[in-house]
C-alpha positions, -999 to 999 in steps of 0.1 A, spaced: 481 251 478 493 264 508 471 292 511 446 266 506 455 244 534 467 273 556 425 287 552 416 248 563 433 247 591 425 286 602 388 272 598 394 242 619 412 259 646 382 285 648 358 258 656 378 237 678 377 274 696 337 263 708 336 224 698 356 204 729 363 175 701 382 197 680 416 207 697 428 247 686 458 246 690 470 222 664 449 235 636 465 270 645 500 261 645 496 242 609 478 270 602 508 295 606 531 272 590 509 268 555 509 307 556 540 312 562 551 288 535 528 307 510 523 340 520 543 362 546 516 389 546 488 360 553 509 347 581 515 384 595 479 390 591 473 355 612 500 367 642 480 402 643 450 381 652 439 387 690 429 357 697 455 332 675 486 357 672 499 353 708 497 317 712 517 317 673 543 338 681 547 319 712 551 289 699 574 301 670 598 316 695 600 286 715 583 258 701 560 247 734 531 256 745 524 271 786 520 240 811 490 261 826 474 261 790 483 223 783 464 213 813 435 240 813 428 228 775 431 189 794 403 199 818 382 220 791 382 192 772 373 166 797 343 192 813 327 190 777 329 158 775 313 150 806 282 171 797 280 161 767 276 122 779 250 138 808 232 153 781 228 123 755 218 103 781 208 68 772 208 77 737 228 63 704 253 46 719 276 47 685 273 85 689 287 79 723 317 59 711 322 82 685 325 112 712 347 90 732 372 83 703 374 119 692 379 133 730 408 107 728 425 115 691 421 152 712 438 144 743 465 125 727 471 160 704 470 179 730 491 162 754 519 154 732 526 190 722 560 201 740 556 220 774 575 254 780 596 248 810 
């Protein structure tokens, strides 16, 4: 089960990597946490990964995340959103609202994660 969930969220965390709705660093943190519950050789496997292993092992040593990192994924986030709107133009204006309430369920994640001092 927690190998299970761990996979999930390792999948979700990958995507939210290139999708600005989708914010990584949640999904990476539960990921570590399922992995470590269920396997300490998955979750060593997960910290040895270059591009999810620092941000872990950072956050398991002190349980915050870099201010500059907060606010970079903030503006990342914002950016996308922004072009995205530009780009669907008059279009589908549920799609719209439907961008709009995910960029905010992302924010809110995002901003609510404790900042390292």
């Amino acid at each position: 089960m927690c190998l299970g969930l761990g996979s999930l969220f390792l999948v979700l965390g990958a995507i939210g990597a290139f999708l600005p709705i989708l914010p990584t660093t949640p999904f990476l943190l539960l990921s570590a946490y399922f992995f470590a519950t269920g396997d300490p050789r998955v979750h060593a496997w997960l910290l040895n990964l270059p591009w999810a292993g620092p941000l872990i092992r950072e956050w398991e040593v002190t349980r915050a995340i870099r201010a500059r990192v907060k606010w970079t994924a903030v503006a990342m986030v914002l950016v996308t959103t922004g072009a995205s709107f530009y780009w669907l133009g008059d279009t589908n204006m549920r799609l719209r609202l439907l961008l709009l309430a995910l960029t905010a369920i992302g924010l809110f994640v995002i901003i609510r994660l404790p900042t390292r001092p």
